[in-house]
C-alpha positions as CSV (number, residue, x, y, z in Angstrom):
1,X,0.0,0.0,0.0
2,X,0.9,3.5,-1.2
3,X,2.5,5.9,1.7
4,X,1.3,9.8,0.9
5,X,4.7,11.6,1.6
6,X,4.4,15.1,3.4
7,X,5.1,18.0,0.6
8,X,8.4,19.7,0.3
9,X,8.9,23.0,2.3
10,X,9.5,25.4,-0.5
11,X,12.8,26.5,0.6
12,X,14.0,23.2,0.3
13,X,12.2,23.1,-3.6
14,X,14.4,26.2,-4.3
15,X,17.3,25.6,-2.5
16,X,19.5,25.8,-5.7
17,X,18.3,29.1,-6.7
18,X,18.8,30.5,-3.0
19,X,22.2,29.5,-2.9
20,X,23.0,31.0,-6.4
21,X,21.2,34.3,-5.4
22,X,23.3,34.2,-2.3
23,X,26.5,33.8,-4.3
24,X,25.3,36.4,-6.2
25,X,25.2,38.9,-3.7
26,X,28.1,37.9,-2.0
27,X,30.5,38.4,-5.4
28,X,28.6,41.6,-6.3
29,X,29.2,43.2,-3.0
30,X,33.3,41.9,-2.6
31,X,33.6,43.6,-5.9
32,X,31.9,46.7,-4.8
33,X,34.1,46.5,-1.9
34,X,37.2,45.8,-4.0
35,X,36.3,48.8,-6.0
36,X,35.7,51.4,-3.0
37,X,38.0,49.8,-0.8
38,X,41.9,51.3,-0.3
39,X,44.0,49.8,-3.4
40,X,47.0,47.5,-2.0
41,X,50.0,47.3,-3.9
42,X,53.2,44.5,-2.9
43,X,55.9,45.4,-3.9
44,X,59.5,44.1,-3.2
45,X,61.4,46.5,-0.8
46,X,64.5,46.5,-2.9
47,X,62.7,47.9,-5.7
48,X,62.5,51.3,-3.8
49,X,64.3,53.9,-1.5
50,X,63.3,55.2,1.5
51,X,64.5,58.0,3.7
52,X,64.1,59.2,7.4
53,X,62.8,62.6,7.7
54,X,65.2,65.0,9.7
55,X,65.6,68.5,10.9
56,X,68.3,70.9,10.9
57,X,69.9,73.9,8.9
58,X,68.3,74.2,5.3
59,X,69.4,76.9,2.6
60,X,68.2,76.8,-0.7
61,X,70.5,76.9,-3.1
62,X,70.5,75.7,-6.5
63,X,73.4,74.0,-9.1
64,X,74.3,74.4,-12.5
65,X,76.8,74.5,-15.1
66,X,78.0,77.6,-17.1
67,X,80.2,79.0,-19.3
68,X,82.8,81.5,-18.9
69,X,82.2,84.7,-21.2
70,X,84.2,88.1,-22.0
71,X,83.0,91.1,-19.2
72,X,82.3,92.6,-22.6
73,X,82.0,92.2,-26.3
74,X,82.0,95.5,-28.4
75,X,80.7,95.3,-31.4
76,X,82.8,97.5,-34.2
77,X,81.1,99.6,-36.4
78,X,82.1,101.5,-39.7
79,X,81.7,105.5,-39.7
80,X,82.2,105.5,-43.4
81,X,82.0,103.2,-45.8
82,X,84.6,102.6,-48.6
83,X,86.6,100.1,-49.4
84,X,89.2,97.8,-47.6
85,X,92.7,99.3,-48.4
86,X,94.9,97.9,-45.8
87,X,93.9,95.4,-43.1
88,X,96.1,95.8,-40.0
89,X,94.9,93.3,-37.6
90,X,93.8,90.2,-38.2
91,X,91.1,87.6,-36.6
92,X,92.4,87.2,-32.6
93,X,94.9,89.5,-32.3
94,X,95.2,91.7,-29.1
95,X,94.4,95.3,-29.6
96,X,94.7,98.3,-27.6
97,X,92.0,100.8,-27.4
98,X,92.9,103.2,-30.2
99,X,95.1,100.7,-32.1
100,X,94.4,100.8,-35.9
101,X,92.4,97.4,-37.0
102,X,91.8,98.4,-41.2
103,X,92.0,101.7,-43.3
104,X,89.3,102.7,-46.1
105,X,89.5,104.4,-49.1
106,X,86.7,106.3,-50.5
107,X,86.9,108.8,-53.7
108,X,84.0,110.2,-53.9
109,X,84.3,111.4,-50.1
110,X,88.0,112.9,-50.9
111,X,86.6,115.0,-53.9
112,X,83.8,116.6,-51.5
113,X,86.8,117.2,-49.1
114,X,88.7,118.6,-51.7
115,X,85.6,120.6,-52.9
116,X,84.5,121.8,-49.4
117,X,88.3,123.3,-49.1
118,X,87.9,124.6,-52.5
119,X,84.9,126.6,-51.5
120,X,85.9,127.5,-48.0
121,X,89.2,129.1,-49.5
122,X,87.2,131.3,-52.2
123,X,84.9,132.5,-49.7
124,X,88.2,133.4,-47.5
125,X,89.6,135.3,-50.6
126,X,86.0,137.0,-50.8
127,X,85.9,137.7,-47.0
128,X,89.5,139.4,-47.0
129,X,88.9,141.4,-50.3
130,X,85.2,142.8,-49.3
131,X,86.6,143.9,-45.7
132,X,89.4,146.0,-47.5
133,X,86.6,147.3,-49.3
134,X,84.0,148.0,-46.4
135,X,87.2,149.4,-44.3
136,X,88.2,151.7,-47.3
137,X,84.3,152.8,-47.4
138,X,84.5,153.5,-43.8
139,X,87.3,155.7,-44.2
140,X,85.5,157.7,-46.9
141,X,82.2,158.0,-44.6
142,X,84.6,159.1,-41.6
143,X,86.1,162.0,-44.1
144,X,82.4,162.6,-45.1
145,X,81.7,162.9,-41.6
146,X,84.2,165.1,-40.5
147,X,83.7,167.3,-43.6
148,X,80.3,167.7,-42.7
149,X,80.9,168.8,-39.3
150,X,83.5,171.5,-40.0
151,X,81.0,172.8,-42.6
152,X,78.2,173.0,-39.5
153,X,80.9,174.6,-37.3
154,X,81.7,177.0,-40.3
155,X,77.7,177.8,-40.6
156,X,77.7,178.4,-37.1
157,X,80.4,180.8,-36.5
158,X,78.9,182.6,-40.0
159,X,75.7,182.7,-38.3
160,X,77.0,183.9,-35.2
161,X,78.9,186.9,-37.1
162,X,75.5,187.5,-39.3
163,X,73.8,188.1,-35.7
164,X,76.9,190.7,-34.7
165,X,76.7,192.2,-37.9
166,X,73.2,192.8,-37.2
167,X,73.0,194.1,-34.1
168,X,75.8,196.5,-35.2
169,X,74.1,197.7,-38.1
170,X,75.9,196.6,-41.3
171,X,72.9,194.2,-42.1
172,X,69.4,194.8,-42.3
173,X,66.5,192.6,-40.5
174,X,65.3,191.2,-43.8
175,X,69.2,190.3,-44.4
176,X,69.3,188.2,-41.0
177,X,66.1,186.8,-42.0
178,X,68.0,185.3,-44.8
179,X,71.1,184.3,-43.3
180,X,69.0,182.5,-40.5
181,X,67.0,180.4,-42.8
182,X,70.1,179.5,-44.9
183,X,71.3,178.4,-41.7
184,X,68.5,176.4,-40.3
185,X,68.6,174.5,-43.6
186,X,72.2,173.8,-44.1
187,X,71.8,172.8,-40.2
188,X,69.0,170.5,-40.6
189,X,70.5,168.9,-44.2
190,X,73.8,168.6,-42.3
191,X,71.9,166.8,-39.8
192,X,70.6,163.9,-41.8
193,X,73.9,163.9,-44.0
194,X,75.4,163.0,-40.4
195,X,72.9,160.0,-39.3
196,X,72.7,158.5,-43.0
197,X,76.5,158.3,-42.4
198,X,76.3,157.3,-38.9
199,X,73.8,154.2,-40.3
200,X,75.7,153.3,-43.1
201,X,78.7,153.0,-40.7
202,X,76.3,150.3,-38.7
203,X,75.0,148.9,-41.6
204,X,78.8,147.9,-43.1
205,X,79.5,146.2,-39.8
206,X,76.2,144.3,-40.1
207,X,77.6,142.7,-43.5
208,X,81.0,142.2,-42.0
209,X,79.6,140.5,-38.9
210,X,77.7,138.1,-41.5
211,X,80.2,137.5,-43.7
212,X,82.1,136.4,-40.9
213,X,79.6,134.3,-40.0
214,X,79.4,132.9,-43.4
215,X,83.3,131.9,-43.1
216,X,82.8,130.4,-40.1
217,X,80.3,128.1,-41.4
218,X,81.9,127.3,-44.3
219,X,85.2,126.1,-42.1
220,X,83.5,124.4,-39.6
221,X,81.8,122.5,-42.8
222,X,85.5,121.6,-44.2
223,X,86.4,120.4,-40.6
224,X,83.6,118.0,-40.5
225,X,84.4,117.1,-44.0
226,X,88.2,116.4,-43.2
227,X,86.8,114.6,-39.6
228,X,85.0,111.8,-42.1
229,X,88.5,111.5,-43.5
230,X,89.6,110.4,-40.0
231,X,86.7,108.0,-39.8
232,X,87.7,105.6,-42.6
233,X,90.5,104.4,-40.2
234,X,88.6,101.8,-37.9
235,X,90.5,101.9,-34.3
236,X,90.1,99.4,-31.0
237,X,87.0,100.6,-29.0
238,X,88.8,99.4,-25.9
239,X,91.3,96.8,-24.9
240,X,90.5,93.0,-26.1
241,X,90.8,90.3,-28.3
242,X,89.7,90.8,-32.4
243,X,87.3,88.4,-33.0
244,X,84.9,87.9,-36.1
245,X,86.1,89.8,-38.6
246,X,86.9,88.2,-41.9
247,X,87.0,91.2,-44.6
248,X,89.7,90.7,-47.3
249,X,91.4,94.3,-49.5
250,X,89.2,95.9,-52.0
251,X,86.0,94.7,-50.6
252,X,83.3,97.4,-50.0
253,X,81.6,97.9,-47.0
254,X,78.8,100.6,-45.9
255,X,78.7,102.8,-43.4
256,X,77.9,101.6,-40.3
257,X,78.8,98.0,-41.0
258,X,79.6,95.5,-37.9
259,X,82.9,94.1,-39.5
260,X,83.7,92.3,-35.8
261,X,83.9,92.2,-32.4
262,X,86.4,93.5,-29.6
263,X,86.4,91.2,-26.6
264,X,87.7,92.3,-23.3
265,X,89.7,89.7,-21.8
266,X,90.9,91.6,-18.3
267,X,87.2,90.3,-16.7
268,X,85.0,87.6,-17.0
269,X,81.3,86.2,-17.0
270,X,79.5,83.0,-16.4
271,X,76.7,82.5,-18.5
272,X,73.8,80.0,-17.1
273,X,70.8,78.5,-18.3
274,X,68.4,78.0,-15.2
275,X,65.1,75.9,-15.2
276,X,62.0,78.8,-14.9
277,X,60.9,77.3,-11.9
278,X,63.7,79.7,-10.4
279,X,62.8,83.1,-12.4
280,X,61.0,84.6,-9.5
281,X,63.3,83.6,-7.0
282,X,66.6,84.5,-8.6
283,X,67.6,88.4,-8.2
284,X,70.2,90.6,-9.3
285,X,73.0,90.5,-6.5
286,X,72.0,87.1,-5.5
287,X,75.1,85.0,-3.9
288,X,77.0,82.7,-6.2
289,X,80.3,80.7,-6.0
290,X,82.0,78.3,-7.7
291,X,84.3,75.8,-6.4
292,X,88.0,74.7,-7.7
293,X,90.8,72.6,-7.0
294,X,89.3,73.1,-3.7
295,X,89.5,76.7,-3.7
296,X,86.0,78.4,-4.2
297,X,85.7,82.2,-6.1
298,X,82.9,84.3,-4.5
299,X,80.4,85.7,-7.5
300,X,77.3,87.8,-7.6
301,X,74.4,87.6,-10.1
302,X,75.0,90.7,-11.9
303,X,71.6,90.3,-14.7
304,X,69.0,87.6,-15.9
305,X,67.5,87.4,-19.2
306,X,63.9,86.9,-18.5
307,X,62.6,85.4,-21.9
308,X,62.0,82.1,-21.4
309,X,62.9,79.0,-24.3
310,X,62.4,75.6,-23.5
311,X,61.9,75.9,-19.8
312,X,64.6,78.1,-19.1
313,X,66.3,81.2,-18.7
314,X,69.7,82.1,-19.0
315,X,71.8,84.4,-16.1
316,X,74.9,85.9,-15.9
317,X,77.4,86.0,-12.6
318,X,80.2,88.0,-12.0
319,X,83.6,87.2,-9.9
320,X,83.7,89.7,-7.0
321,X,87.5,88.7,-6.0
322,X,89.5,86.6,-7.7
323,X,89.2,84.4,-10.3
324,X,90.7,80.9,-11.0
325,X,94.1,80.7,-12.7
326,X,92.9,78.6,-15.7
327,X,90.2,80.6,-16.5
328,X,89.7,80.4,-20.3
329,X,86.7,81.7,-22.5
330,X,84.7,78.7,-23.2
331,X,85.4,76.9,-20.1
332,X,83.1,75.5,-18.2
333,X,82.8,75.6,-14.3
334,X,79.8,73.9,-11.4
335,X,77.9,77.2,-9.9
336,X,76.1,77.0,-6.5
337,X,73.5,80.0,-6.5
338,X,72.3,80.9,-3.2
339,X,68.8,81.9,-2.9
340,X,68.3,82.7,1.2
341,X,69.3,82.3,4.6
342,X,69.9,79.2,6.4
343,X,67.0,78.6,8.7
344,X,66.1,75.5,11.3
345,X,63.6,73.1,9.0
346,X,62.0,69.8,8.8
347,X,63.7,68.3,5.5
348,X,63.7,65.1,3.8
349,X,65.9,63.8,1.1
350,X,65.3,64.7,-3.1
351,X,63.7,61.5,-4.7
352,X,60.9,61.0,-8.1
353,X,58.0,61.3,-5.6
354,X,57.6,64.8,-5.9
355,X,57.6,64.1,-9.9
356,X,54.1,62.1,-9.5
357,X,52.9,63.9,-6.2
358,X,53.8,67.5,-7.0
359,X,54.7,67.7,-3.3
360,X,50.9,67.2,-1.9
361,X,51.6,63.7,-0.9
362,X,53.6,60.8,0.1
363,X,53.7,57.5,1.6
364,X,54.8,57.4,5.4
365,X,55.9,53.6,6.4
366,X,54.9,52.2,9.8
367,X,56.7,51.3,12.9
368,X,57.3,47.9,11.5
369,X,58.6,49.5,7.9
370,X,56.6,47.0,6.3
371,X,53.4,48.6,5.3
372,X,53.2,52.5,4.0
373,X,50.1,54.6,3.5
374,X,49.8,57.7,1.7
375,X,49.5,61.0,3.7
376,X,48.9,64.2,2.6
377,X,52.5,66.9,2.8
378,X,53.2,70.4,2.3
379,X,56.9,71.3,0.4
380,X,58.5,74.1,0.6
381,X,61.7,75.2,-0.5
382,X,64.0,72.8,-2.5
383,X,67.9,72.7,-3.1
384,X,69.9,70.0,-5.2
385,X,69.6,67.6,-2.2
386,X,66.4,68.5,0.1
387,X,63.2,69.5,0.1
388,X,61.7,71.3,2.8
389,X,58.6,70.1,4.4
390,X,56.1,72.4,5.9
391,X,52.7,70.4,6.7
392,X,52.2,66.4,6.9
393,X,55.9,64.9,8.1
394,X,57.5,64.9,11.9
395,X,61.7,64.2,12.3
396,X,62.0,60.7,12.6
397,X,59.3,59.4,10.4
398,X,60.2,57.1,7.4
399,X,59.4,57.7,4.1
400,X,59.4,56.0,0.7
401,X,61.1,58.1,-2.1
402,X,61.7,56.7,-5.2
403,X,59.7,54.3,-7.1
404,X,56.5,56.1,-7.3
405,X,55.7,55.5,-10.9
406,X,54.5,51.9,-9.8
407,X,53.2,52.8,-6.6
408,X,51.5,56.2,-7.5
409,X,48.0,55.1,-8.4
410,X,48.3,52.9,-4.7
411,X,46.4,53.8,-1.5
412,X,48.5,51.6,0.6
413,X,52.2,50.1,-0.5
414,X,52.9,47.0,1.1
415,X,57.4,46.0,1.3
416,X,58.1,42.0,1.0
């Protein structure tokens, strides 16, 4: 006889879909716990560097290579142009200020010479013949003169006798009347005869005073004439080495033409090319010294070029004592560039981190120095060696340094 089985609980019925909604559930929320979760990294400990954060004296200072320049290059210029008719020192030679470097010649510039002496000689001539002349016309107008005035003394004492005769009765009224009229005209005509003189006189030394004036132009005109004469000898600006010229006899050059370069060689320069992160902090008169044969030269930044090409900018330093022994143009030296005081700080050593962190972060190892965790930093200053930490980092703490382009994207690093 048929048994009638109790039914199935329906738990037990759907026990394979229970577990595989439970399984479900269980992946979905590791992986949403995975996702969310602090990313672990192992890496081996060898494959990075760490450091121990310290305190002490920082100074930031930066390093770089330059070049040692001339004090001064002087570019040489042509006054005239003309051509090359005698080349007196060549390409590196040492030159004197004032020594003779290459002579011009230039025809058409000795003709206006010539004819500006031509012309400044006639107009001598001219000067000297037309003062004879004016000075013989002022003798004739001083005769004039002096004839005129004994004639208006002789009409005075004439009317002074006409007056005597008068009053003693030899001449009659209407006879004075007469004589006194003659006289007031002679006196008045003498009168005028005497200031038409007197402004002739003035007026001759008006046309001597300009015809001197004329000379003088017309010399001063020759003696900047004959002074471009002088200029188509090129002299040494100052002391130095030639440099850069390469002009061969009979070639033409213009006026004003750079034909080379004058180099001083009693002082030097170091030229530098400095990464623009530095532009702002880098002044004239900032602190500088380089270092050889264990002997270091004190130098000052004495001017920056603030254009910046490729991510840099170029600066020049000055010696302020001495200067090496074997210092060459061209040669290159190691400059340390100090950019402010010393001052007590919390530092920790250069390393790649602050490539991929930009200084906002790094990762701090435990007691253990197995396990490191990223904390949030503040840099500050940096020189060749240090950085300077503000925020995030006590002395003593250890920190990972290099290796950060496999450990970057990490939340925790752990060292086997």
């Amino acid at each position: 006889m048929d048994i009638k089985l109790p039914p199935k609980k329906w738990y037990v019925k759907y026990r394979i879909h229970i577990i595989a909604g439970i399984l479900g559930v269980a992946l979905i929320v590791l992986l949403i716990k995975v996702s969310t979760g602090p990313r672990v990294i192992r890496i081996s400990s060898e494959s990075v560097q760490t450091a121990q954060v310290t305190v002490g004296e920082f100074s930031e200072y930066i390093n770089a290579e330059g070049t040692l320049q001339p004090i001064q290059t002087l570019k040489i210029y042509t006054r005239e142009g003309g051509f090359v008719e005698r080349i007196m020192a060549s390409d590196g030679a040492m030159l004197h200020k004032g020594d003779t470097i290459l002579v011009l010649s230039d025809p058409d510039l000795e003709r206006t010479i010539q004819d500006a002496r031509n012309q400044w000689r006639k107009q001598d001539r001219n000067f000297r013949t037309q003062i004879i002349e004016m000075g013989q016309r002022d003798i004739s107008l001083q005769r004039s003169i002096m004839q005129t005035q004994y004639e208006l003394g002789r009409l005075e004492k004439q009317h002074a006798l006409d007056q005597e005769e008068y009053k003693m009765g030899f001449k009659s009224k209407a006879q004075l009347e007469v004589a006194d009229d003659e006289y007031r005209y002679k006196l008045k005509s003498t009168q005028l005869e005497i200031e038409s003189r007197r402004q002739d006189s003035v007026l001759n030394a008006i046309k001597r005073e300009a015809m001197q004036d004329e000379l003088e132009d017309a010399r001063r005109q020759l003696a900047r004439s004959e002074a471009r004469l002088k200029d188509l000898v090129v002299t040494a600006p100052a002391d130095g080495q030639l440099s850069g010229m390469s002009l061969e006899p009979g070639l033409r050059v213009s006026s004003g033409s750079a034909i080379g370069d004058v180099k001083r060689m009693d002082a030097f320069r170091m030229k530098l090319s400095i990464n623009e992160y530095y532009i702002d902090k880098i002044e004239v008169g900032c602190p500088a010294t380089i270092t050889y044969e264990k002997k270091t030269y004190p130098m000052v930044v004495s001017g920056t070029v603030p254009e910046i090409k490729n991510g840099s900018f170029e600066l020049f330093l000055v010696f302020t004592d001495s200067i090496p022994d074997n210092a060459r143009i061209g040669k290159n030296y190691q400059a340390r560039i100090e950019l402010g005081g010393q001052a007590q700080s919390v530092m920790v050593p250069k390393g790649n981190f602050y490539n991929y962190t930009h200084g906002q972060w790094v990762f701090r190892l435990n007691a253990q120095g197995n396990r490191a965790i990223r904390v949030p930093v503040s840099i500050g200053r940096q020189n060749p060696r240090q950085y300077e930490v503000l925020e995030g980092l006590n002395p003593g703490d250890v920190i990972i340094t290099t290796g950060y382009d496999r450990i970057a994207d990490a939340d925790e690093v752990v060292l086997e």
